[in-house]
N, CA, C and O atoms as a Tinker XYZ file with bonds, in Angstrom:
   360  protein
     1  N      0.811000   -1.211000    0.000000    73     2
     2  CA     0.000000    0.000000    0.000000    64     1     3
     3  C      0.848000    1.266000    0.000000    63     2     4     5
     4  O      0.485000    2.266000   -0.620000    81     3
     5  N      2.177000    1.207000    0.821000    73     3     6
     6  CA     2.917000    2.648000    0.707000    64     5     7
     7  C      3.224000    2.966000   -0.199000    63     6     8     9
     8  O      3.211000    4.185000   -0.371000    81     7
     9  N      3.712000    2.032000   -1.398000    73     7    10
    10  CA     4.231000    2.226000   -2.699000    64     9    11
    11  C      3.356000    2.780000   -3.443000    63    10    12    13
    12  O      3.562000    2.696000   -4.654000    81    11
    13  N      2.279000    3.418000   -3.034000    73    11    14
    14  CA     1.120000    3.721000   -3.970000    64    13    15
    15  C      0.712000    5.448000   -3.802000    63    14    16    17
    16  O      0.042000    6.135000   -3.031000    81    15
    17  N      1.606000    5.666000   -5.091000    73    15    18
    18  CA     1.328000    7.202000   -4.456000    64    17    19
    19  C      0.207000    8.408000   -4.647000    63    18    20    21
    20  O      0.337000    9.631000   -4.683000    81    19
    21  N     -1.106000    7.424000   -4.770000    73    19    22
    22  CA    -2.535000    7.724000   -4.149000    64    21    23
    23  C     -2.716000    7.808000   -2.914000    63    22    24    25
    24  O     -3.259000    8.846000   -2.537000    81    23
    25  N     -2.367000    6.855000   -1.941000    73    23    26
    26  CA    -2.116000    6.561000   -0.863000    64    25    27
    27  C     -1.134000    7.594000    0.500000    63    26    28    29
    28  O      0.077000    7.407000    0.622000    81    27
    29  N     -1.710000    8.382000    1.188000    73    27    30
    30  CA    -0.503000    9.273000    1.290000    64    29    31
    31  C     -1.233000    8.712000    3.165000    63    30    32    33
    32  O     -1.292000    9.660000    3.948000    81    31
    33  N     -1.552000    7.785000    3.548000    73    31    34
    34  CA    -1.650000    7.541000    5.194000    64    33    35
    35  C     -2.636000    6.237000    5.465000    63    34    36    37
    36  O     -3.821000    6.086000    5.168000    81    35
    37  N     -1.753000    5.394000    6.108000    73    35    38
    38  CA    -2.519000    4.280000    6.611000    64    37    39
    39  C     -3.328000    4.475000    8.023000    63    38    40    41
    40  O     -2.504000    5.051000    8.734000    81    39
    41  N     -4.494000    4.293000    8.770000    73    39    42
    42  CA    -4.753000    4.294000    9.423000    64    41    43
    43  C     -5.730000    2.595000   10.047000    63    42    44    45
    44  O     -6.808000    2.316000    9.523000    81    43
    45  N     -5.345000    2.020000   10.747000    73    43    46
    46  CA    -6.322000    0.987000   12.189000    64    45    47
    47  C     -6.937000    1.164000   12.653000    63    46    48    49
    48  O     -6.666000    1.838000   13.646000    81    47
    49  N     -7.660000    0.963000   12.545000    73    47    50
    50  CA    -8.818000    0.943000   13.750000    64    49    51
    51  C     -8.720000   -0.650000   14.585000    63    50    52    53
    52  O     -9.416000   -1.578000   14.172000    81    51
    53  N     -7.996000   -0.790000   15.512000    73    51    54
    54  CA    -8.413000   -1.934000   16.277000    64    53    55
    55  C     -8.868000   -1.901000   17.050000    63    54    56    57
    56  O     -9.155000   -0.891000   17.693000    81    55
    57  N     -9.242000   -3.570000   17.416000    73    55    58
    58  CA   -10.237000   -3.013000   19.023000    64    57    59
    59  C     -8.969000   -3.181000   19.956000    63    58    60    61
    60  O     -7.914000   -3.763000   19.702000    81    59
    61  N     -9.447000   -2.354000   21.378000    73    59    62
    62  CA    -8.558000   -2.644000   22.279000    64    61    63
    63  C     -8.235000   -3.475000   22.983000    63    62    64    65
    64  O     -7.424000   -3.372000   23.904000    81    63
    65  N     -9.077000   -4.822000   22.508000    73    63    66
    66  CA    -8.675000   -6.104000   23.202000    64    65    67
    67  C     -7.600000   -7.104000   22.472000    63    66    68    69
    68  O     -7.376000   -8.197000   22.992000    81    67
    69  N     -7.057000   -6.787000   21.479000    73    67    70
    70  CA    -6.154000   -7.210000   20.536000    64    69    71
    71  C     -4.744000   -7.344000   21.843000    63    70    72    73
    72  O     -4.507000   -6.519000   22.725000    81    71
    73  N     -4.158000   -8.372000   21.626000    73    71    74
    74  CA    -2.989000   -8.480000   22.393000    64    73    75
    75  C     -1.297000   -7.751000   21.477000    63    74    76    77
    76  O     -0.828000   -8.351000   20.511000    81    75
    77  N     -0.713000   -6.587000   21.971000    73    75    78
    78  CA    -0.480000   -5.898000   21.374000    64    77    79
    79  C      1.323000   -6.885000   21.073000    63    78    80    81
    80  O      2.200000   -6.571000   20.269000    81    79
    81  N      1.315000   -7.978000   21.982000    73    79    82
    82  CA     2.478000   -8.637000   21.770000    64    81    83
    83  C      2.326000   -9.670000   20.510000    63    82    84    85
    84  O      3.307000   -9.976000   19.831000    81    83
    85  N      1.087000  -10.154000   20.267000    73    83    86
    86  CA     1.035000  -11.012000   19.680000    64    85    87
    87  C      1.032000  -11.107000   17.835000    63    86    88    89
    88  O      0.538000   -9.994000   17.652000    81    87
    89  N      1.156000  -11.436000   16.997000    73    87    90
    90  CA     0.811000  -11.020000   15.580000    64    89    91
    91  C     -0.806000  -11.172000   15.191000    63    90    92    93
    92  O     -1.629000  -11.789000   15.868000    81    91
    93  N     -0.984000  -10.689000   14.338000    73    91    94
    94  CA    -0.210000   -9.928000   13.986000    64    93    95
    95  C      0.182000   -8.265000   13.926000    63    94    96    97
    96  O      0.740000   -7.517000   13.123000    81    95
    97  N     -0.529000   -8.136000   15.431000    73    95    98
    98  CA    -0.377000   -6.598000   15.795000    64    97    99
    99  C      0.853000   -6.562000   16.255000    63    98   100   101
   100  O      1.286000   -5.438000   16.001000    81    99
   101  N      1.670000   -7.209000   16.811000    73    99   102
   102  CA     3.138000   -7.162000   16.816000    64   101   103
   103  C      4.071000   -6.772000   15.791000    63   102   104   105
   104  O      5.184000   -6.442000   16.201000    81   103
   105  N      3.928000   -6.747000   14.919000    73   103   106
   106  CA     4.717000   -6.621000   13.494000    64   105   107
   107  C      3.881000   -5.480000   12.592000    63   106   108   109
   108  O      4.246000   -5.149000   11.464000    81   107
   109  N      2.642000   -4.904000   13.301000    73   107   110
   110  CA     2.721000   -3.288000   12.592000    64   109   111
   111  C      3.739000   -2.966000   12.379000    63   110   112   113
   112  O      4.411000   -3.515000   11.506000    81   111
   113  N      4.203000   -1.916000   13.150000    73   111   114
   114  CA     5.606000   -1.250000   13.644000    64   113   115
   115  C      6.659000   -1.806000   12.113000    63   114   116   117
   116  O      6.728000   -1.200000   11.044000    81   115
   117  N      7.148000   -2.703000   12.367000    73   115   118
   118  CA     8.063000   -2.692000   11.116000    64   117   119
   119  C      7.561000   -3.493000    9.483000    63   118   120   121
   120  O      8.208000   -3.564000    8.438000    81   119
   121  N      5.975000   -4.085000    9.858000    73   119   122
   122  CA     5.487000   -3.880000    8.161000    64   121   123
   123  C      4.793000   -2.954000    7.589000    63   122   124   125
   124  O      4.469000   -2.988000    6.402000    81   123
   125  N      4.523000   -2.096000    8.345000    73   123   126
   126  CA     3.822000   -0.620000    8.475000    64   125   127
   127  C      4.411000    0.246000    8.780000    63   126   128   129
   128  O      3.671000    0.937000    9.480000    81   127
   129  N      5.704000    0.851000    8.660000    73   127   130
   130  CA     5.904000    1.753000    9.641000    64   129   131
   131  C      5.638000    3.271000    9.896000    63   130   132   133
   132  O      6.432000    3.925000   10.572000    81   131
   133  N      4.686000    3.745000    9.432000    73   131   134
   134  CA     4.227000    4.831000    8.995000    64   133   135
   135  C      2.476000    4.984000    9.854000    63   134   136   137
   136  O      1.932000    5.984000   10.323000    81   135
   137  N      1.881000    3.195000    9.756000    73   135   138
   138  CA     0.637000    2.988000   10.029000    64   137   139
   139  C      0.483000    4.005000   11.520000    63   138   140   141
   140  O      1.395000    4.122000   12.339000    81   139
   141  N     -1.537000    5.008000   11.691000    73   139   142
   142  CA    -1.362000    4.845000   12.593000    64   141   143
   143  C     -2.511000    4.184000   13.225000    63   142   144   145
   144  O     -3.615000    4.032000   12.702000    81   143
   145  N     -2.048000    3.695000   14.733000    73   143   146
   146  CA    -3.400000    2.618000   14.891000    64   145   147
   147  C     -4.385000    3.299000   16.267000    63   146   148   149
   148  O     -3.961000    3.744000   17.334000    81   147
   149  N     -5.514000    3.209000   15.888000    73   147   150
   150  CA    -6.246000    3.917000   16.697000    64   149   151
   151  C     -7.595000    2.827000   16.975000    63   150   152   153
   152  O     -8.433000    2.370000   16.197000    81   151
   153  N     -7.330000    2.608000   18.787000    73   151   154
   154  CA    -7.756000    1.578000   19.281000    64   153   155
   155  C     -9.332000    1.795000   19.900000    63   154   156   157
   156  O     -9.499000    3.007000   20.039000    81   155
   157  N    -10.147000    1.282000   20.183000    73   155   158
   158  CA   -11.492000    1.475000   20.650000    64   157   159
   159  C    -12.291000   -0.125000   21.011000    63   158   160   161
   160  O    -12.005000   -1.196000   20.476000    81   159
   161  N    -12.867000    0.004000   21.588000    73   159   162
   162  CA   -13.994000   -1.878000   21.850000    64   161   163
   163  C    -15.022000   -1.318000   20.929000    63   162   164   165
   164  O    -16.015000   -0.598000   20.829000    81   163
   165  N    -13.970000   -2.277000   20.171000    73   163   166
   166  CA   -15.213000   -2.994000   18.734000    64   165   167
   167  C    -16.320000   -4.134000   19.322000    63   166   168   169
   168  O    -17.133000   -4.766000   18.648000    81   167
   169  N    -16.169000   -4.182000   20.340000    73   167   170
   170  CA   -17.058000   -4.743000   21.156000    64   169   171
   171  C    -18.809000   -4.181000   21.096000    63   170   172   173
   172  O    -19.881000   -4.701000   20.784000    81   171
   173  N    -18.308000   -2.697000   21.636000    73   171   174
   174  CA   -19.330000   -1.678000   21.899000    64   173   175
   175  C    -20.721000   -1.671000   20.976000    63   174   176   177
   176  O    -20.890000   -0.951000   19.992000    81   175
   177  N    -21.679000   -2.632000   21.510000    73   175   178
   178  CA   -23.161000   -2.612000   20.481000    64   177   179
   179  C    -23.461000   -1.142000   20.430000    63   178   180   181
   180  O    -24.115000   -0.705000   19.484000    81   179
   181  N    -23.048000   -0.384000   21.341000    73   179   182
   182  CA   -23.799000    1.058000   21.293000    64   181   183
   183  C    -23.122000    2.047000   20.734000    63   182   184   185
   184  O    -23.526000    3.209000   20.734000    81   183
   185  N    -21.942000    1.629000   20.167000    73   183   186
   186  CA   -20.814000    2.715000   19.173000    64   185   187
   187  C    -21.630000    3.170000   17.941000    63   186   188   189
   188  O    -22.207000    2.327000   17.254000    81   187
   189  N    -21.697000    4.736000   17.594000    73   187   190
   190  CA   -22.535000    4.996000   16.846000    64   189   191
   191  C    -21.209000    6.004000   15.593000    63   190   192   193
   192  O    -19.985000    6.089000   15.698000    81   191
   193  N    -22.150000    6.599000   14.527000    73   191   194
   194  CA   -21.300000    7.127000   13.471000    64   193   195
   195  C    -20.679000    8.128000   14.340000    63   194   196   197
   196  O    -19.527000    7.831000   14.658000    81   195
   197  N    -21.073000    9.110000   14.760000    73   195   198
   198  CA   -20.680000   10.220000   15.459000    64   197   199
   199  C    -19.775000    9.448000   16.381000    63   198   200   201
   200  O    -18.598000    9.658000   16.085000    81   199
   201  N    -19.933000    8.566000   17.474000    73   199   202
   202  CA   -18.510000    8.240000   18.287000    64   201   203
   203  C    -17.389000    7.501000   17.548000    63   202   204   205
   204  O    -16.335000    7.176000   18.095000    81   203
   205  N    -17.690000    7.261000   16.274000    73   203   206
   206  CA   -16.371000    6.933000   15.521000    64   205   207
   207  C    -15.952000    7.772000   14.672000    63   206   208   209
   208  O    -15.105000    7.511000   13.818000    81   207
   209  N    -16.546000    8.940000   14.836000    73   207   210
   210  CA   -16.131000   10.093000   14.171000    64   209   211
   211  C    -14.783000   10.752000   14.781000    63   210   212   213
   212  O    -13.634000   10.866000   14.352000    81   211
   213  N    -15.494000   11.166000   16.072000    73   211   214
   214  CA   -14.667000   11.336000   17.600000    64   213   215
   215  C    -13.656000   10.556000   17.465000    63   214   216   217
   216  O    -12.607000   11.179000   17.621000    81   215
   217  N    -13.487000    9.281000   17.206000    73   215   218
   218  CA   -12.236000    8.684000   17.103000    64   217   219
   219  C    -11.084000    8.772000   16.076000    63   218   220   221
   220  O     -9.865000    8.897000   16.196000    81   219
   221  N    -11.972000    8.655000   14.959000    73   219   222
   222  CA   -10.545000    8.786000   13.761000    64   221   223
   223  C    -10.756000   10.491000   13.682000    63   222   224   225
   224  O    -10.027000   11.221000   13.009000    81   223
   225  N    -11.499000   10.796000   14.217000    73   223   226
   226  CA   -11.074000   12.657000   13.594000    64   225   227
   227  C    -11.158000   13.017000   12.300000    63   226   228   229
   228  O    -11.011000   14.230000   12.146000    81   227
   229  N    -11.363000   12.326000   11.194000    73   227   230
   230  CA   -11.226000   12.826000    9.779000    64   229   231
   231  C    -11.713000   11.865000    8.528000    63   230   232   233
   232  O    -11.269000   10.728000    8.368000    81   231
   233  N    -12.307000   12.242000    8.003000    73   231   234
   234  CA   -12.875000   11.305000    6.387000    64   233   235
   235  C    -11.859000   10.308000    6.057000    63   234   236   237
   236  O    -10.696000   10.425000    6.444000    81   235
   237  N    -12.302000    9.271000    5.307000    73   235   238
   238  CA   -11.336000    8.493000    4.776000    64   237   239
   239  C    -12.136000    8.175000    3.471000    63   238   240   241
   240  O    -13.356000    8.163000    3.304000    81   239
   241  N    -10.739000    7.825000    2.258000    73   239   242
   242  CA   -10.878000    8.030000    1.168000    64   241   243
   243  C    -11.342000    6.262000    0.970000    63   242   244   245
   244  O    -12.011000    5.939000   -0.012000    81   243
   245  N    -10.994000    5.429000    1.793000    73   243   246
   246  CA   -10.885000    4.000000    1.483000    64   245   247
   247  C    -10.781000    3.170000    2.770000    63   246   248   249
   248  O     -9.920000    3.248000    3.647000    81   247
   249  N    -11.986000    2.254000    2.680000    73   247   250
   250  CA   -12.048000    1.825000    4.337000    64   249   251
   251  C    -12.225000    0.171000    4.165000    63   250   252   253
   252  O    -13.280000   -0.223000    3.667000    81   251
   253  N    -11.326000   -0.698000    4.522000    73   251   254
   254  CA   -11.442000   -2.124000    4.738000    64   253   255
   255  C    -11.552000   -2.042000    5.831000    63   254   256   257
   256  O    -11.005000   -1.350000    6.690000    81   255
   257  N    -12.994000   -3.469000    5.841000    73   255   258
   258  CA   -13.641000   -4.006000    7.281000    64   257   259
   259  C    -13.084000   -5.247000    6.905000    63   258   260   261
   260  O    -13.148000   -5.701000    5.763000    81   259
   261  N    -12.574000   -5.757000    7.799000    73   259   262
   262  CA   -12.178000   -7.148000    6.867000    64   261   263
   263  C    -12.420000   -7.739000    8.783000    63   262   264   265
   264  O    -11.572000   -8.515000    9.224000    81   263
   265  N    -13.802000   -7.202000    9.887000    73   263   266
   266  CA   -13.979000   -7.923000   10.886000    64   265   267
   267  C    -15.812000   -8.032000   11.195000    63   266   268   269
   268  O    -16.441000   -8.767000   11.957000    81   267
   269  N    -16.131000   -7.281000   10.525000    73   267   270
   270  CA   -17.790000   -6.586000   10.992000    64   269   271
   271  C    -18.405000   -8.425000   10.580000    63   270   272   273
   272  O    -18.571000   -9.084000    9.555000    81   271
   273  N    -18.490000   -8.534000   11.342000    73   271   274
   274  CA   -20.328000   -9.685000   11.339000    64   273   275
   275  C    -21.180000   -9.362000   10.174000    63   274   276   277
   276  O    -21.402000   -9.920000    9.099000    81   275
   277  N    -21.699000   -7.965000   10.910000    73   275   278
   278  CA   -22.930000   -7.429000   10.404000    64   277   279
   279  C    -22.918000   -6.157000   10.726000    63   278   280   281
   280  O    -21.896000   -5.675000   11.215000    81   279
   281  N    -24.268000   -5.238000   10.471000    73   279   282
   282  CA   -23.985000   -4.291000   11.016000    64   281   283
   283  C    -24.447000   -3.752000   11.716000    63   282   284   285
   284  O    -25.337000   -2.960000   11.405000    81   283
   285  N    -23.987000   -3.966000   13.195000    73   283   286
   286  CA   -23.944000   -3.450000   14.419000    64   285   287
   287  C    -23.167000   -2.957000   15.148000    63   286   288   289
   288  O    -22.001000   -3.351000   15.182000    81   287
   289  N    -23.617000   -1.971000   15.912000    73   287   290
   290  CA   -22.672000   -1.401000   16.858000    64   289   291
   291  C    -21.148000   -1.130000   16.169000    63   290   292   293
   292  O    -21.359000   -1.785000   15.148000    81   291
   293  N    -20.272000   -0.815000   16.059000    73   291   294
   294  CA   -18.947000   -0.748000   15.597000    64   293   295
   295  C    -19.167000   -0.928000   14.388000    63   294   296   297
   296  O    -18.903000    0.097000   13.760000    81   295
   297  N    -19.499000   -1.684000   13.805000    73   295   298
   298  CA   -19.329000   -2.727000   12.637000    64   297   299
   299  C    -20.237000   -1.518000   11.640000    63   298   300   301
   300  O    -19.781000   -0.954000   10.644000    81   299
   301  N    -21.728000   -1.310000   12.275000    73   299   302
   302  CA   -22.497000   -0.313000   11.708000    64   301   303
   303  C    -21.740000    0.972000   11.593000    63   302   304   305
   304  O    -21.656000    1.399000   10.441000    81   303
   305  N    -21.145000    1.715000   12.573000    73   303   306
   306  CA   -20.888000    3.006000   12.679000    64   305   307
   307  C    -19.896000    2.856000   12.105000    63   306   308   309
   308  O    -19.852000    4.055000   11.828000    81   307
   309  N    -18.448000    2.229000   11.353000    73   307   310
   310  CA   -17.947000    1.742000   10.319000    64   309   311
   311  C    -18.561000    1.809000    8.938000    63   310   312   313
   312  O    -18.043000    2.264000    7.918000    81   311
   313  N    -19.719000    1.291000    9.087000    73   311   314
   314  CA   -20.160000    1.594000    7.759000    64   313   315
   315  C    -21.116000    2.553000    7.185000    63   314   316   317
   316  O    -21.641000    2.617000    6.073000    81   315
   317  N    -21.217000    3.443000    8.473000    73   315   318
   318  CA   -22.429000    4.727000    8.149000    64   317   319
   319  C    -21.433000    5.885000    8.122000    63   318   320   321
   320  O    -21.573000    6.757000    7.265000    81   319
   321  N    -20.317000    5.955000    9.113000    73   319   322
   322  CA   -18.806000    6.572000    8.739000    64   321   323
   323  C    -18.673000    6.854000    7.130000    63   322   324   325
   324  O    -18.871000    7.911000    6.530000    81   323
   325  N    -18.285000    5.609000    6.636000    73   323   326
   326  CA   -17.516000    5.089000    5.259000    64   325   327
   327  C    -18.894000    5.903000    3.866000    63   326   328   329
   328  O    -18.557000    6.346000    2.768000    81   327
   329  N    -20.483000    5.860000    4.456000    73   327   330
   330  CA   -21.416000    6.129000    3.999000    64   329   331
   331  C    -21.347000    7.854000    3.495000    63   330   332   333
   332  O    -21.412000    8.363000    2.376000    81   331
   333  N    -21.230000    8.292000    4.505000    73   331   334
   334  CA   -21.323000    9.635000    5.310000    64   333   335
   335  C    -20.064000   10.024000    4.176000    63   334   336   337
   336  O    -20.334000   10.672000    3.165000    81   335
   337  N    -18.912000    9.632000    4.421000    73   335   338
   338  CA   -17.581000   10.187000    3.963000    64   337   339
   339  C    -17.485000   10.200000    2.128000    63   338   340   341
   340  O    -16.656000   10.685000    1.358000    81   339
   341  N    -18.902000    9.331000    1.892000    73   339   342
   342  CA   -18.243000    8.561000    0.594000    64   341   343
   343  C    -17.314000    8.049000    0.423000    63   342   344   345
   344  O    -16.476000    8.523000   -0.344000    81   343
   345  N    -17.120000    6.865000    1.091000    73   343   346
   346  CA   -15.787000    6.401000    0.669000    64   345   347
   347  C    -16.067000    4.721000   -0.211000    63   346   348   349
   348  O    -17.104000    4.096000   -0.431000    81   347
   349  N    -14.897000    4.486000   -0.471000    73   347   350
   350  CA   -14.816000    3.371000   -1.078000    64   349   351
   351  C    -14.448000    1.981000   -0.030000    63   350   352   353
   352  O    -13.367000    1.601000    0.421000    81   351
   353  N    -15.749000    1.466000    0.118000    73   351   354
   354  CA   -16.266000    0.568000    1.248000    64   353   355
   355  C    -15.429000   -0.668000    0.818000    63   354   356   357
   356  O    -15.781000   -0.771000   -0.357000    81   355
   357  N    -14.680000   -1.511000    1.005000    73   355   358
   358  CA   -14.069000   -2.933000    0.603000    64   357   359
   359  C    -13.991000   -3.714000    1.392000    63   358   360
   360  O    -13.526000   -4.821000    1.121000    81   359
C-alpha cells in the first residue's frame, strides 16, 4: 500500500482487546511503519457514526472491514462513517 502514491496515510482501527504482543499486531511497527493505529472496543453494540467520528477525527478516502459480522454497533458506525464520507467501502 505505501508504494502507492494515491495513498498518502494508513490508518487501524483496532479493538482494544487485541494483544499488542502477539501477531499480527506485533509486526505493525516494522510492516507498516508509517501505520497509525487507533484503538477502541469494537465490542461496543452502542458505538454509533458520530462516536467513531470522535475517534478517527477525519474522512477516509478508502475503508477495509475485513472484521464486521454485520452491522452493528462498531461494525455499523464503520459503515455509516464510510457512507457519510463517501468512501470506497471494501
Amino acid at each position: 500500500l505505501q508504494s502507492n502514491p494515491k495513498i498518502t496515510s494508513i490508518t487501524i482501527l483496532q479493538d482494544s482487546a487485541c494483544d499488542d504482543a502477539k501477531e499480527p499486531f506485533a509486526s505493525y511497527a516494522s510492516d507498516i511503519p508509517d501505520v497509525k493505529i487507533v484503538k477502541a472496543d469494537l465490542a461496543d453494540e452502542s458505538m454509533t457514526a458520530a462516536d467513531m467520528q470522535s475517534l478517527l477525527k477525519q474522512p477516509y478516502d478508502y475503508v477495509w472491514d475485513n472484521c464486521s459480522k454485520g452491522a452493528a454497533g462498531a461494525g455499523k458506525a464503520v459503515i455509516d462513517c464510510a457512507q457519510e464520507w463517501e468512501s470506497k467501502l471494501l
